[in-house]
N, C-alpha and C positions, 0 to 999 in steps of 0.2 A: 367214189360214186360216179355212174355213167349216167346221162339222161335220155333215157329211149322213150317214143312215141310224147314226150310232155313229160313227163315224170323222174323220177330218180329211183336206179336200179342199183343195189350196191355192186363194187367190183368184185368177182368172187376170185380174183386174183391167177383165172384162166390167162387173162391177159398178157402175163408175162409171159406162160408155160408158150405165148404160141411167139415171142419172138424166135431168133434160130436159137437152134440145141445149146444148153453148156455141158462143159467139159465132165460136171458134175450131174447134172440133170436135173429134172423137174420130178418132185413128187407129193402123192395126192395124200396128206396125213390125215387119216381118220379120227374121231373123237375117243375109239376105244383104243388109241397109239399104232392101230394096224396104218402102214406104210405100204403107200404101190408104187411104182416109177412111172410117170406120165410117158405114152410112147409118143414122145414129140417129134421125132425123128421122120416117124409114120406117118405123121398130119400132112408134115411139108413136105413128104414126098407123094410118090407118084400110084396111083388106087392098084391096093395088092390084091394078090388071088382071093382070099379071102372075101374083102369089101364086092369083089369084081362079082362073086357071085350073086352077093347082095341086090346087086344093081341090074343083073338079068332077069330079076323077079320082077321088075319096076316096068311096067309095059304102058302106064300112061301117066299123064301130071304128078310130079312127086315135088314132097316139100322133104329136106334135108335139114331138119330140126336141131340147133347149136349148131351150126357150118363148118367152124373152123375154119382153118385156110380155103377150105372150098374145095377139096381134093375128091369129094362124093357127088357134089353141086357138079363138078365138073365133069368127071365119068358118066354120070348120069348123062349133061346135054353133048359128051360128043355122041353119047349111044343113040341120037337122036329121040333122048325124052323131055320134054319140057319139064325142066327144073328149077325151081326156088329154095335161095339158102336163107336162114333167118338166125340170128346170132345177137345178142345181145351186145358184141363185142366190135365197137365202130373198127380196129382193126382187123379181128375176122372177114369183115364185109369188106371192107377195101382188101385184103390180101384174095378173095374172091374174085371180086368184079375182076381184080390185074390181071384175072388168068382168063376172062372173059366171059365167066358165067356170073347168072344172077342172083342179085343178095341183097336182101332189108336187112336196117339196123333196127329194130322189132327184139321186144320180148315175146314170146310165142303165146302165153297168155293174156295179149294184147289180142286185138282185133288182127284180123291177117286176108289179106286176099285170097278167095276165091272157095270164102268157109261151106263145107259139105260139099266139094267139087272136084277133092282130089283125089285121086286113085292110090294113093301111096304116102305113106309119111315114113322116115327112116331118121331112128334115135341109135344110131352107132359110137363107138368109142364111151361106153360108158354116159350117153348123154341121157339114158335111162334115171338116173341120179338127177337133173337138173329139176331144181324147188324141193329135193328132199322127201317127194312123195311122189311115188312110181302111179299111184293108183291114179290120182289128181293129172297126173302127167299123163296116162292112158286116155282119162276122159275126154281130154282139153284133143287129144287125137281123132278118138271116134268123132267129135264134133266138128274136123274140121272134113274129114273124109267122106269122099261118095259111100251110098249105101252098100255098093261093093268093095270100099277100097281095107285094103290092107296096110298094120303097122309091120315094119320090118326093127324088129328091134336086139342089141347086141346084149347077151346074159354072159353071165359068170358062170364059172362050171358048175358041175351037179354038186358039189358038196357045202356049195354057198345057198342060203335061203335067202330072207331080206333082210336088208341092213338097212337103217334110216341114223341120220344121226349129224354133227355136225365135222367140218374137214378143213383142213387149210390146204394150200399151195404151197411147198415148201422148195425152194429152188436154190440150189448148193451153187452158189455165186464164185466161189472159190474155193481152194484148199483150206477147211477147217473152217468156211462162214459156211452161214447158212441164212436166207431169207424167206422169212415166216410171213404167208400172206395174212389176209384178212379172214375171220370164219364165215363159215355158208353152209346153208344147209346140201347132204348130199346122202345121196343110197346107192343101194347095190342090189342088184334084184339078178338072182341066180336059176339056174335050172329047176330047180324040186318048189321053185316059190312062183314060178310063172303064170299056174294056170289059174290060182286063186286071185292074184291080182291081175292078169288080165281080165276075168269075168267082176270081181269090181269094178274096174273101169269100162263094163261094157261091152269088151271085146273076149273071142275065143282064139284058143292057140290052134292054130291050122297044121303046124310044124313048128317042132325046134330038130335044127342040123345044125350040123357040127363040117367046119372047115377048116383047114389049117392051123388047128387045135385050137381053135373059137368056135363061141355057142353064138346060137343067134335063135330067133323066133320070130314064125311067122303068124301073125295076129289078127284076124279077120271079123268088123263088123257084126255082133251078137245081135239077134232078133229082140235078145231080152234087154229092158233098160238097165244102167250101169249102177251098180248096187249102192245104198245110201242115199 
């Protein structure tokens, strides 16, 4: 357990995935035995084409939702946008700040600076998944964004819908071990499942494009309130 804002958040065992790479790797075990390999590689390194165009879309205040190492947090503020990383994970947020951008140690559906103010929120690398409900996760978005701001969010290809369900952290420690995190909830929210749950939670899909063989979607403030 981590204690964020007053309270206790369980660890959902990201924590490990983000010290450096092992030999074996980090992966994300689903509840129904599907296996991904966490690309931790990607975290600690340096914002690829991909991410890079994500971050061209970002033209005013953007909040960088799950941070990680800060490596989005980061492209964002050299690109001169005012950037905030929020991470549940006290070393995400220090592996942040070291590189010079800025980062709460905040759960996101906590209270958060500068609610209905931001231009931009960005859930990449899968951070779509985090609380195990995309819809819930959409809402807690539209509420923190200006009435013009946009979600930028990372999907799974067209042949994934929605996945909701429970996951571990599984991190191949060595030849032939293997360490099983803790469960948490987590999903997967794909191309063909985007527009039904973004208009649940509120918002509409402006765009989804495709980069360096990643979906992404761009999700714009609905007029209509978010459904439920």
């Amino acid at each position: 357990m981590t204690t964020v804002s007053g309270r206790h958040v369980p660890d959902s065992g990201f924590a490990t995935a983000l010290r450096a790479p092992t030999a074996g790797g980090h992966w994300l075990l689903q509840g129904d035995g599907t296996r991904w390999r966490l690309p931790v590689e990607r975290w600690h390194g340096p914002v690829e084409p991909a991410t890079a165009a994500v971050v061209a879309r970002c033209s005013g205040p953007t909040l960088d939702l799950g941070c990680g190492p800060g490596r989005v947090t980061v492209a964002l503020a050299r690109a001169g946008v005012t950037a905030l990383g929020v991470d549940v994970s006290a070393q995400a947020v220090a592996l942040t700040r070291a590189q010079g951008a800025v980062a709460i140690h905040r759960d996101l559906f906590d209270p958060l600076p500068g609610e209905g103010r931001w231009r931009h929120a960005v859930l990449l690398d899968g951070n779509i998944g985090i609380g195990g409900d995309p819809v819930a996760l959409l809402r807690r978005c539209r509420s923190l964004l200006h009435p013009h701001g946009t979600v930028l969010v990372e999907l799974e290809h067209p042949g994934v819908g929605l996945w909701r369900g429970w996951a571990h952290v599984v991190t191949a420690a060595a030849p032939g071990r293997r360490e099983l995190g803790p469960p948490f909830r987590w999903a997967r929210l794909g191309v063909r499942a985007v527009r039904d749950t973004a208009a649940a939670g509120g918002l509409a899909v402006r765009e989804v494009f495709r980069d360096a063989g990643r979906w992404f979607g761009e999700l714009a403030v609905s007029r209509r309130p978010a459904q439920g």
